[in-house]
NUDO-778819 format. One record per residue (C-alpha): x, y, z. Coordinates in nm, 4 decimals, always signed. Example, Ala and Ser with C-alpha at 12.3 -4.5 7.8 and 13.67 -1.06 7.14 Angstrom:
<pts>
{px:+1.2300&py:-0.4500&pz:+0.7800}
{px:+1.3670&py:-0.1060&pz:+0.7140}
</pts>
This chain:
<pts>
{px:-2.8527&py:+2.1967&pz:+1.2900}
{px:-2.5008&py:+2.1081&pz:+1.2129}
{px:-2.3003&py:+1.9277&pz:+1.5079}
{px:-2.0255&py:+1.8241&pz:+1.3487}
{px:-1.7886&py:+1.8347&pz:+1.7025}
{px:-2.0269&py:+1.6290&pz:+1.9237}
{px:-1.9833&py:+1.3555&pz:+1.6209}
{px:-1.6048&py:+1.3522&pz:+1.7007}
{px:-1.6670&py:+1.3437&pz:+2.0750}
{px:-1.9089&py:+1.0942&pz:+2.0534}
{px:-1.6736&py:+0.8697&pz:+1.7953}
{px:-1.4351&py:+0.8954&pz:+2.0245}
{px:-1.6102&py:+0.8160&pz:+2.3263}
{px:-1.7494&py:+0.5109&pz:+2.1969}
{px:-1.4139&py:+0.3867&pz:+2.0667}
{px:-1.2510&py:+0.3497&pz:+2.3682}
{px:-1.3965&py:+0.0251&pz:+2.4520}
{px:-1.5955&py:-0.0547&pz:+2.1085}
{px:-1.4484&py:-0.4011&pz:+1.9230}
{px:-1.3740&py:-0.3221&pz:+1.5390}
{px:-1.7360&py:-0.4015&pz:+1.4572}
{px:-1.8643&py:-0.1887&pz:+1.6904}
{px:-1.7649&py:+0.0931&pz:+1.4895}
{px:-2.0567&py:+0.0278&pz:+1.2096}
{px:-2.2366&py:+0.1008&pz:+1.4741}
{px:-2.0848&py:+0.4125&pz:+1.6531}
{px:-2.1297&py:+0.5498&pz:+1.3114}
{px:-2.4851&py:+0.4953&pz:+1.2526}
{px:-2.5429&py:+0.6758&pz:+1.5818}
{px:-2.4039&py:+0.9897&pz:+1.5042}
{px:-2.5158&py:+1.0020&pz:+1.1658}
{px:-2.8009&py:+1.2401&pz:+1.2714}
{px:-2.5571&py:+1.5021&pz:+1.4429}
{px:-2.4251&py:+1.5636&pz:+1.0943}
{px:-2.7050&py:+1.6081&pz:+0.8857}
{px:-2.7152&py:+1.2284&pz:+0.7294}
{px:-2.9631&py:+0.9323&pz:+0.7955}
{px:-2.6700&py:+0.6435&pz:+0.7215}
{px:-2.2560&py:+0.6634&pz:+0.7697}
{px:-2.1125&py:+0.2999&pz:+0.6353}
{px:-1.7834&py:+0.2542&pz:+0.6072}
{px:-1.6624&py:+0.0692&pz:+0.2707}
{px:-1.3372&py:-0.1503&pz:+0.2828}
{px:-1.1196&py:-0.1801&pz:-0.0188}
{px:-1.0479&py:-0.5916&pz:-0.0561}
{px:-0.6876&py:-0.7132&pz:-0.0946}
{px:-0.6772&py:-0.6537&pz:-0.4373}
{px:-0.8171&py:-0.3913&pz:-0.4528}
{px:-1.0586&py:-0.4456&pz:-0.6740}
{px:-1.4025&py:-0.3936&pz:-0.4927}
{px:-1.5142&py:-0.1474&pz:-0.2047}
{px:-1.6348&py:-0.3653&pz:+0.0658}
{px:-1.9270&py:-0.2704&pz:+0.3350}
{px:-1.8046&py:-0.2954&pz:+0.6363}
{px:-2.1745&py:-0.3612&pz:+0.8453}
{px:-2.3750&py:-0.4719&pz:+1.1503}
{px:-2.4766&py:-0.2023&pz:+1.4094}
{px:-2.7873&py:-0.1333&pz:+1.2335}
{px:-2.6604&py:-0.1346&pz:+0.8643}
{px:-2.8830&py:-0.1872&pz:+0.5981}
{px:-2.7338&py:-0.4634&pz:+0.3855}
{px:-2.5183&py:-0.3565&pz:+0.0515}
{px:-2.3112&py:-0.5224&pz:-0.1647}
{px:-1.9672&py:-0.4904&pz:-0.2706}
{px:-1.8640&py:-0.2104&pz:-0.5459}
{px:-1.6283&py:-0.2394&pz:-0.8037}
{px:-1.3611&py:-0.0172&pz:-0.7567}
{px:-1.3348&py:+0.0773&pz:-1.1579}
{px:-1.6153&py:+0.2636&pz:-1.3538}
{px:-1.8409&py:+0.3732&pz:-1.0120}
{px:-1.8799&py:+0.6663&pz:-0.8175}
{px:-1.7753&py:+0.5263&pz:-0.4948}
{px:-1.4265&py:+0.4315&pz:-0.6372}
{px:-1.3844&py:+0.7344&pz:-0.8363}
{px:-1.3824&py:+0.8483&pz:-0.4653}
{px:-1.1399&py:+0.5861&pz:-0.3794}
{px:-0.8881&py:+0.6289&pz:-0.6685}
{px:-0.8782&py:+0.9993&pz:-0.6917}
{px:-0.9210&py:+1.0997&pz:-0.3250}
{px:-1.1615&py:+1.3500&pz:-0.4383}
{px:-1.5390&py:+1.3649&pz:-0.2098}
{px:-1.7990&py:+1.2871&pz:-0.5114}
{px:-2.1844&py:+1.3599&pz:-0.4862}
{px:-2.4325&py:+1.1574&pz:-0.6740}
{px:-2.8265&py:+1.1438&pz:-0.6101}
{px:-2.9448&py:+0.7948&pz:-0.5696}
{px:-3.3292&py:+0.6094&pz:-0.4731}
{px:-3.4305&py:+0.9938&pz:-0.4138}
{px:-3.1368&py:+1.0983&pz:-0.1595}
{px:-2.8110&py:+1.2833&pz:-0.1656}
{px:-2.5030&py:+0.9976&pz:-0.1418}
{px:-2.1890&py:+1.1647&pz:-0.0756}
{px:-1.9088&py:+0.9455&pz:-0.1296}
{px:-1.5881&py:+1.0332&pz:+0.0842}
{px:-1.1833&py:+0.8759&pz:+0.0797}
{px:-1.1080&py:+0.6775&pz:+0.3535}
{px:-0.7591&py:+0.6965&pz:+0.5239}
{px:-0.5584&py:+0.6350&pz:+0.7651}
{px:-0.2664&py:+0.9163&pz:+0.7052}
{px:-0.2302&py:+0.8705&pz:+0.3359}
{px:-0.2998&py:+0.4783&pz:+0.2839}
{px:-0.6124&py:+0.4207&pz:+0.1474}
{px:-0.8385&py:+0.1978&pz:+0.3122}
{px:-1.2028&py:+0.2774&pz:+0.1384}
{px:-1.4835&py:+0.5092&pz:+0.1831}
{px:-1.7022&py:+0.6705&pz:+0.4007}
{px:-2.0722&py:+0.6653&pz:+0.2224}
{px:-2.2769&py:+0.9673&pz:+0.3505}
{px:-2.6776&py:+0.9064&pz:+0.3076}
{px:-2.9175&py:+1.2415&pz:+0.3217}
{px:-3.2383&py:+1.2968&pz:+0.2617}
{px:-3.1696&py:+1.6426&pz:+0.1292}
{px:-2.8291&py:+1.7955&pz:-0.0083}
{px:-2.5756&py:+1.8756&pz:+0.2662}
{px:-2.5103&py:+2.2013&pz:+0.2943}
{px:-2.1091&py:+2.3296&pz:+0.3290}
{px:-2.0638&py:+2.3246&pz:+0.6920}
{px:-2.2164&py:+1.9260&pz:+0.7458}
{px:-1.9993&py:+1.8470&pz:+0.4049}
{px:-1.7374&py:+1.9879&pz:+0.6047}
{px:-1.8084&py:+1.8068&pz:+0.9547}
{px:-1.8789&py:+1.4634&pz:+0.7173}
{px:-1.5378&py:+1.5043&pz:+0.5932}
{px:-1.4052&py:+1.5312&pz:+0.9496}
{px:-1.5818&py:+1.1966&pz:+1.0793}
{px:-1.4429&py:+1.0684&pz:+0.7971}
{px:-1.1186&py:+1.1116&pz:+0.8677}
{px:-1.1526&py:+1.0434&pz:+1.2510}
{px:-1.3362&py:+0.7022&pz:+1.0849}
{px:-1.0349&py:+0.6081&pz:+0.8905}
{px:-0.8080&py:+0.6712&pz:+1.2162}
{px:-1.0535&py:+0.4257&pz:+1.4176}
{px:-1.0416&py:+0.1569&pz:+1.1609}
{px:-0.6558&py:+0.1426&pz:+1.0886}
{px:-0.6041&py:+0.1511&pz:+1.5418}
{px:-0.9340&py:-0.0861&pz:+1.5761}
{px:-0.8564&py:-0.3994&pz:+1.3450}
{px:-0.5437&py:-0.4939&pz:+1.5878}
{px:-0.8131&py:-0.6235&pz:+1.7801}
{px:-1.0274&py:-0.8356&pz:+1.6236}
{px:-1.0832&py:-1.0234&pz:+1.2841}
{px:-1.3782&py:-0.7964&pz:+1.1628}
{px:-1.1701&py:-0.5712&pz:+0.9261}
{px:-0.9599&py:-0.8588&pz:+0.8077}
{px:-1.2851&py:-1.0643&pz:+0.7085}
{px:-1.4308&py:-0.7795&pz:+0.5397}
{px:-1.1699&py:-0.6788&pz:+0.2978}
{px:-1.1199&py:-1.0729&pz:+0.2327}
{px:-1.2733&py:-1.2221&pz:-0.1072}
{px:-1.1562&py:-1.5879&pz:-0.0703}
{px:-0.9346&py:-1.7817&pz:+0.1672}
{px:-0.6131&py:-1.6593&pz:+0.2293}
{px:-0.3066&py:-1.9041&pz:+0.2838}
{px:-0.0866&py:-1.9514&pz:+0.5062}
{px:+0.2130&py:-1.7989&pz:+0.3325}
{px:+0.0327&py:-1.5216&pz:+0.2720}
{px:-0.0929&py:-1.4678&pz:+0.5695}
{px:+0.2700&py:-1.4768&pz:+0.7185}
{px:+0.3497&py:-1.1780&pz:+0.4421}
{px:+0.1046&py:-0.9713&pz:+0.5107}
{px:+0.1614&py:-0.9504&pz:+0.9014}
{px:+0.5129&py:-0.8699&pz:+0.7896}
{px:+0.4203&py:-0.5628&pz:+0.5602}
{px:+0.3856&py:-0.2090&pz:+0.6594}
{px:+0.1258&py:+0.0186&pz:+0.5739}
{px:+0.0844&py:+0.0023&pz:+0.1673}
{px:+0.1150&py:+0.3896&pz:+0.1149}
{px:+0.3080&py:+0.6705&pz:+0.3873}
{px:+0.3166&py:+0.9955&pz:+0.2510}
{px:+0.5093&py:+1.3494&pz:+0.3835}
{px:+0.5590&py:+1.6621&pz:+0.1741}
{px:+0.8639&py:+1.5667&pz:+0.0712}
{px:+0.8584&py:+1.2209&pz:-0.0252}
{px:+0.6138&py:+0.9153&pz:-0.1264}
{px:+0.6436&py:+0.5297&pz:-0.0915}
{px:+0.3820&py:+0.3031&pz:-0.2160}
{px:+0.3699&py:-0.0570&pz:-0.2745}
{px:+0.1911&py:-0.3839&pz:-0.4371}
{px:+0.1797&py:-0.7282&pz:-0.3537}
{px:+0.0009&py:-1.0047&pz:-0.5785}
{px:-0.1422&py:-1.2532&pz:-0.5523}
{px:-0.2733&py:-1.1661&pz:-0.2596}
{px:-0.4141&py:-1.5030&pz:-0.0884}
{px:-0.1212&py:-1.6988&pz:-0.1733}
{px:+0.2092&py:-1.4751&pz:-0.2183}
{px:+0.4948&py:-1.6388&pz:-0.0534}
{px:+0.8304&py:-1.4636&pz:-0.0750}
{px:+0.7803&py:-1.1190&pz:-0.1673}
{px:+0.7867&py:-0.8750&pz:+0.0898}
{px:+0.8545&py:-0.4941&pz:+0.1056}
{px:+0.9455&py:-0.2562&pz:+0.3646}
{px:+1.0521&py:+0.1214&pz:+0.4593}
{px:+1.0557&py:+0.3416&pz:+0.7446}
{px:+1.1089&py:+0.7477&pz:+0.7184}
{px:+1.2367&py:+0.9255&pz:+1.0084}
{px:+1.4158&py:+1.2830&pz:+0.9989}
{px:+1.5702&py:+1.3244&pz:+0.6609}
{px:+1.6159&py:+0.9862&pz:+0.5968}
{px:+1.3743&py:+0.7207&pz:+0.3996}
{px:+1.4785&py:+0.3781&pz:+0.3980}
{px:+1.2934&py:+0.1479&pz:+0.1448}
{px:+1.3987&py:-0.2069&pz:+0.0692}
{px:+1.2701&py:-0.4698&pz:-0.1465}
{px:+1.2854&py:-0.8845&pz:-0.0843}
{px:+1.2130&py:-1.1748&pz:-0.3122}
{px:+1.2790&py:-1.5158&pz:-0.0838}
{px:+1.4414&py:-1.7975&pz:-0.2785}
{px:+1.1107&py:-2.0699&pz:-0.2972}
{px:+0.7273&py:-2.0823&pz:-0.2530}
{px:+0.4628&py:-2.0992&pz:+0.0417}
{px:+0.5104&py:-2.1107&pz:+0.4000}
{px:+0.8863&py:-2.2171&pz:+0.3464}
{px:+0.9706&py:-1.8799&pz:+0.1330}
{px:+0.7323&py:-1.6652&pz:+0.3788}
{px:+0.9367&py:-1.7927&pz:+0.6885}
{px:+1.2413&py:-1.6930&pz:+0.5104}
{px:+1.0930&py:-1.3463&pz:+0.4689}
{px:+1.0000&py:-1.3573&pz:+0.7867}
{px:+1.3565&py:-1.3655&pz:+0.8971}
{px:+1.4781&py:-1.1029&pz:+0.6038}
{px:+1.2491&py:-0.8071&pz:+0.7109}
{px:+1.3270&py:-0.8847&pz:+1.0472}
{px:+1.6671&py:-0.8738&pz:+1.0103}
{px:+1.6399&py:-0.5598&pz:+0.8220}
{px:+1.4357&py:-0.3568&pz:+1.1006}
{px:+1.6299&py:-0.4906&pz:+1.3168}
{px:+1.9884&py:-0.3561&pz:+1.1767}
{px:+1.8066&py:-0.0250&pz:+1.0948}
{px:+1.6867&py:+0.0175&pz:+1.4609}
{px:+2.0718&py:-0.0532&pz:+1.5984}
{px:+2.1665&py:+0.2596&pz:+1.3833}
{px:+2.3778&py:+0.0570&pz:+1.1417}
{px:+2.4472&py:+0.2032&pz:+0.7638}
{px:+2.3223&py:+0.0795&pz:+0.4373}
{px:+2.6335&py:-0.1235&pz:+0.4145}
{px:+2.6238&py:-0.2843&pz:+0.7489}
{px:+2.2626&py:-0.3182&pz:+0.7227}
{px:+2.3499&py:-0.5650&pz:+0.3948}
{px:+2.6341&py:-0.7867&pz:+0.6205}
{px:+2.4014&py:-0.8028&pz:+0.8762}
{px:+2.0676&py:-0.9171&pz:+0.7106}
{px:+2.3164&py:-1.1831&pz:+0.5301}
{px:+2.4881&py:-1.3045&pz:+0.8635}
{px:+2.1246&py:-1.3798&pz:+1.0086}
{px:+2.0253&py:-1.5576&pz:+0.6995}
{px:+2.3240&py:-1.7596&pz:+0.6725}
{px:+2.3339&py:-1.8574&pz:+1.0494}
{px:+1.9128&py:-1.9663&pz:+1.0143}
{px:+1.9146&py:-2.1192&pz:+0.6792}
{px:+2.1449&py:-2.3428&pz:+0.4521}
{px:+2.1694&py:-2.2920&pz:+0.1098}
{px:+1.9007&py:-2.0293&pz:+0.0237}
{px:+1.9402&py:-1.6817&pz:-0.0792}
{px:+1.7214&py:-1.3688&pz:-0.0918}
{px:+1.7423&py:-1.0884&pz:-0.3699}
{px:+1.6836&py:-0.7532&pz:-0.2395}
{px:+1.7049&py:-0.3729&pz:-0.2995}
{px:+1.8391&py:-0.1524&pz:-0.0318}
{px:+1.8212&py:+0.2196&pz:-0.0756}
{px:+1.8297&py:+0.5316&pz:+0.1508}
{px:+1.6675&py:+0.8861&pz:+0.0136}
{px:+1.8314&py:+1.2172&pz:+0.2039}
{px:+1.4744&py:+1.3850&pz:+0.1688}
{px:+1.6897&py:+1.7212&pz:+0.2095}
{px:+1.9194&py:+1.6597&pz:-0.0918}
{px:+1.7719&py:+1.4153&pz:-0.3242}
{px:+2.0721&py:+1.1726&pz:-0.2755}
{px:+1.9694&py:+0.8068&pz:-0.3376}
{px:+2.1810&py:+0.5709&pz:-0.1783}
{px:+2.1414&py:+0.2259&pz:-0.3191}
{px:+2.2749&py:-0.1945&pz:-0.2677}
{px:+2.1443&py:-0.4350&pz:-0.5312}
{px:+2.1623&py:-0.7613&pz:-0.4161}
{px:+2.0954&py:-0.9598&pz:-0.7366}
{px:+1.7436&py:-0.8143&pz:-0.8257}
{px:+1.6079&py:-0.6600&pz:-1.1100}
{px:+1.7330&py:-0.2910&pz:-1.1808}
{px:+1.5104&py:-0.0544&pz:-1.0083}
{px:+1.3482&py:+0.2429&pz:-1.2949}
{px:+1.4076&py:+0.5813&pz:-1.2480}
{px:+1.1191&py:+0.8176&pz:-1.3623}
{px:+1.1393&py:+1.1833&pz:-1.4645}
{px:+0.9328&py:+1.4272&pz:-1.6358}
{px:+0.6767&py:+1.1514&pz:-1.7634}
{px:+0.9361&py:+0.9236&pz:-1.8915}
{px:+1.1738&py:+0.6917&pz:-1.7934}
{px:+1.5439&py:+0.8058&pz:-1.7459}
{px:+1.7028&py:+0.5138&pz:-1.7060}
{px:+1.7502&py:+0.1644&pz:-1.4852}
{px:+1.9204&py:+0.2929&pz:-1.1961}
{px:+2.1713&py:+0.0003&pz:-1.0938}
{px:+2.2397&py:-0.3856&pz:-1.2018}
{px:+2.3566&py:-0.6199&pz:-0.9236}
{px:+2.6648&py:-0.4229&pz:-0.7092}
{px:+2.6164&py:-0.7163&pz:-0.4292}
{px:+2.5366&py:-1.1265&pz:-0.3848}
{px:+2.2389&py:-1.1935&pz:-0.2532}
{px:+2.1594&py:-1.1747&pz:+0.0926}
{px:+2.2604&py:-1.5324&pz:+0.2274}
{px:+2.5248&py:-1.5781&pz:-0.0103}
{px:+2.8580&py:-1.4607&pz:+0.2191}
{px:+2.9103&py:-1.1482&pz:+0.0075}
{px:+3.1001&py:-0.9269&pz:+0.2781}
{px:+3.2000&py:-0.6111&pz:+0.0419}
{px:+2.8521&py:-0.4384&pz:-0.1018}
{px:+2.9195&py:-0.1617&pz:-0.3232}
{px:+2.6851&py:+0.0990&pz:-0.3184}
{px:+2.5878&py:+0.3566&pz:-0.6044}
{px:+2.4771&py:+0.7213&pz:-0.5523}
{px:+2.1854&py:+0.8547&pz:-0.7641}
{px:+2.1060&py:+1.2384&pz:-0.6922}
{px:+1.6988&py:+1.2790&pz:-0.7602}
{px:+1.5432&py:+1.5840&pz:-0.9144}
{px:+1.1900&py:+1.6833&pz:-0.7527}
{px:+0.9364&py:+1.4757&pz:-0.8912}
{px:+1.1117&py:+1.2100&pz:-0.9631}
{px:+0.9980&py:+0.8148&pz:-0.8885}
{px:+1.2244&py:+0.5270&pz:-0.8098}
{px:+1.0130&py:+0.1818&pz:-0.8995}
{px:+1.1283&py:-0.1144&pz:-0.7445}
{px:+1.0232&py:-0.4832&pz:-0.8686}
{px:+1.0308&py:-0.8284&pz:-0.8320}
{px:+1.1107&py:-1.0616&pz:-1.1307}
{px:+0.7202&py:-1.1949&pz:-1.1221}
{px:+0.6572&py:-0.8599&pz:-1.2467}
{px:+0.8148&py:-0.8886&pz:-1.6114}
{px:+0.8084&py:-1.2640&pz:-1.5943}
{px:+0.4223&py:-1.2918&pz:-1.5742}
{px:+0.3304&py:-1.5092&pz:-1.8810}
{px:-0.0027&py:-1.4338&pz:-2.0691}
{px:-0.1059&py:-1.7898&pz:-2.1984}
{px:-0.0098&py:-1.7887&pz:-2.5228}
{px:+0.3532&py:-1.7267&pz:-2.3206}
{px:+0.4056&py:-1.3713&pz:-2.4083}
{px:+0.6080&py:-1.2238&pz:-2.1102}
{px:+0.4675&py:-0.8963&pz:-1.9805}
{px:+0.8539&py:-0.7760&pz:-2.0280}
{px:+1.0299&py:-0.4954&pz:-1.8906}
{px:+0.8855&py:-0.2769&pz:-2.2083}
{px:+0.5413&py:-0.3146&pz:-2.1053}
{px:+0.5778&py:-0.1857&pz:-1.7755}
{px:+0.8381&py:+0.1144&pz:-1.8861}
{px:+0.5407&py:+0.1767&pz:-2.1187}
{px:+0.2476&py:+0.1401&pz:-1.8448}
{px:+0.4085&py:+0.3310&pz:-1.5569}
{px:+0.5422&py:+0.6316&pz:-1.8540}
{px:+0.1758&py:+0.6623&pz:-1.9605}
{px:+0.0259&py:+0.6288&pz:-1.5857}
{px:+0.3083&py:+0.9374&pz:-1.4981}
{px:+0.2101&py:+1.1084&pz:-1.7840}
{px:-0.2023&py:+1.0909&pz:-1.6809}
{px:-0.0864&py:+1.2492&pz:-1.3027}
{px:-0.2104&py:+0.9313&pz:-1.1694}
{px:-0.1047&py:+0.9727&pz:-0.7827}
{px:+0.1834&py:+0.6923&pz:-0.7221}
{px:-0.0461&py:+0.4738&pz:-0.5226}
{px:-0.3185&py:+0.4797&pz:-0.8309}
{px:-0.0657&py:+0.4123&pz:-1.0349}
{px:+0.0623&py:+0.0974&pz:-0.8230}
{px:-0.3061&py:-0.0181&pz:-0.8358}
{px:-0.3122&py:-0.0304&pz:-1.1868}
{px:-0.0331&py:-0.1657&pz:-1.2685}
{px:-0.0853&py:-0.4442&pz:-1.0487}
{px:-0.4653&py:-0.4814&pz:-1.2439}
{px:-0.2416&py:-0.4643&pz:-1.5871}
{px:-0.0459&py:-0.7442&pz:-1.4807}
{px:-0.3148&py:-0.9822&pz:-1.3356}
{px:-0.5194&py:-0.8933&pz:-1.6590}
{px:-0.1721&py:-0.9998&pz:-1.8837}
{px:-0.1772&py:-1.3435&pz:-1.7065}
{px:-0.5651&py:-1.3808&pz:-1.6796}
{px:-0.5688&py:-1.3500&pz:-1.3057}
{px:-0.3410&py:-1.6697&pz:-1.2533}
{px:-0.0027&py:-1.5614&pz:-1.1871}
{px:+0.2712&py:-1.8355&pz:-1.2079}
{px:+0.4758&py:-1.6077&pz:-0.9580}
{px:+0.4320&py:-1.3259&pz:-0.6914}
{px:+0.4436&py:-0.9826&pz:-0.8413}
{px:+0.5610&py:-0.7218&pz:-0.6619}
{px:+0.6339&py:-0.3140&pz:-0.6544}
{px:+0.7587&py:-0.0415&pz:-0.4632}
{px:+0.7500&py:+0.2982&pz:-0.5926}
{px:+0.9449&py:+0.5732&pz:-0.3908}
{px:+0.8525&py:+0.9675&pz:-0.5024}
{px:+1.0955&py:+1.2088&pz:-0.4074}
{px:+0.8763&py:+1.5622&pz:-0.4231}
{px:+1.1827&py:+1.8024&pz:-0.2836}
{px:+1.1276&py:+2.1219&pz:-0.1535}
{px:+1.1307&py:+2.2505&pz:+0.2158}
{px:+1.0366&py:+2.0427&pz:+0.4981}
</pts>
């Protein structure tokens, strides 16, 4: 018999005082109570690439799953729960998530196919899962190690402390970024926060490499939450951010995007501070580059921002990008180029890839260009305004 609430109660009971690990094992536990013999949790890895199992508590070992061309990350990429039969059980393959931002999947062993109601209450762990995971790895190094495929540097390990969650999603609006390469990025860094009718996205690339550029960011996206949180405007955000930098650092410079989104009205506020021209993206293809530089980059003593006004139609996406994007080099030294990725993000809109699929891939298109060995970090931001009422 299905018992699909005691499997909450129980998750949460256990969680309470449970290190990240322990989780593996709270699973296992309450596997029974809906229908299943196993509940592991799969990781996706930094780049993600591969579907990680997250084990211990019980487990039985598994190894890692490529993301592309398997069941488990059809499940992954398309958020859709897939089925398969498998070594003469039922598998059922679930997205993992913590709000919108993808962090793996649940896999679901039976002996026998579910029927709807323990689909149903497996679906519900899931997501309770995903919650546990995303509040659990603050405390401990568990989830870190897992997703991890190599080493990661120190520079990156500064940037990705810095980062928010890759993907936030609300009916009206979508932000989504990348970051490559992964274990060593040093001055890339993105950012946003939405509250009320207002999303805030911004986009950084530090002047430099390693710990030196990360350091810098370090002080950017600070600066930048920081202004945001005193209530200050998109221009006074800019002076701001550039006083900080100026008064910290000698002689450096950051490029960055600024741009608010009025989620009621579609009105896209944005600063350019010397960075590539972000694309805007309608009706599967590309409208137009929304802005060259209106500013001096942030460290440079530019006091007098202008700011330009785009008004969004429903369904429209704003990509933002660092210069390692169109600068990646394959090795006979053909640059990926801005007409490559017009080309790859047109196509990926006109497939309905979801934006953060679409980020994913692009970011796969781009290692693939430079055989994996990027000269410089790559990095994206994609912001989807859907419209429409709150």
């Amino acid at each position: 018999m299905n018992s699909g609430p005691d499997a909450l109660r129980s998750l949460l009971a256990a969680s309470q005082y449970a290190r990240p690990e322990d989780l593996a094992r709270s699973l296992m536990e309450v596997a029974p109570l809906v229908g299943a013999t196993e509940l592991v949790i799969h990781l996706v890895d930094y780049q993600q690439t591969h579907l990680m199992p997250f084990s211990g508590g019980g487990v039985p070992p598994r190894e890692s799953t490529p993301i592309d061309g398997t069941v488990p990350g059809r499940a992954f990429s398309t958020l859709a729960t897939v089925e398969t039969g498998q070594d003469g059980a039922r598998h059922l393959w679930i997205p993992l998530l913590d709000g919108t931002e993808r962090l793996g999947v649940l896999e679901v062993v039976a002996k026998e196919g579910l029927h709807d109601e323990q689909r149903h209450a497996c679906v519900e762990v899931a997501a309770l899962a995903g919650e546990l995971v995303a509040a659990k790895q603050k405390y401990g190094d568990t989830v870190e190690l897992t997703r991890r495929r190599m080493p990661m540097l120190l520079a990156a390990e500064i940037v990705w402390s810095l980062l928010p969650p890759l993907t936030f999603s609300t009916p009206r609006c979508v932000v989504t970024g990348i970051l490559e390469p992964c274990y060593e990025v040093g001055g890339d860094v993105f950012d946003y926060a939405i509250d009320g009718n207002l999303a805030r996205v911004a986009m950084f690339d530090a002047m430099g490499h390693g710990a030196t550029a990360s350091l810098l960011s370090t002080i950017t996206v600070s600066a930048y939450r920081n202004a945001r949180r005193c209530g200050l405007d998109i221009v006074d955000t800019y002076r701001s951010m550039d006083k900080w930098i100026r008064a910290e650092y000698q002689d450096v410079f950051v490029t960055a995007i600024l741009a608010e989104l009025d989620l009621h009205s579609g009105a896209l506020r944005i600063i350019n501070a010397g960075h590539p021209a972000p694309l805007l993206l309608r009706d599967r293809r590309l409208v137009k580059a929304l802005t060259e530089a209106t500013a001096l980059p942030l460290g440079l003593d530019d006091g007098n921002p202008d700011v330009v006004t785009e008004t969004l139609q429903p369904g429209d996406r704003v990509l933002v990008y660092t210069d390692g994007v169109i600068d990646a080099r394959s090795l006979v030294g053909d640059f990926f180029g801005l007409d490559r990725l017009v080309d790859f993000v047109v196509r990926a809109n006109a497939d309905g890839l979801p934006a953060p699929e679409t980020m994913r891939r692009l970011i796969q298109a781009i290692l693939r260009h430079q055989h994996e060995n990027l000269q410089d970090d790559a990095s994206a931001l994609m912001l989807e305004w859907r419209g429409g009422p709150e």
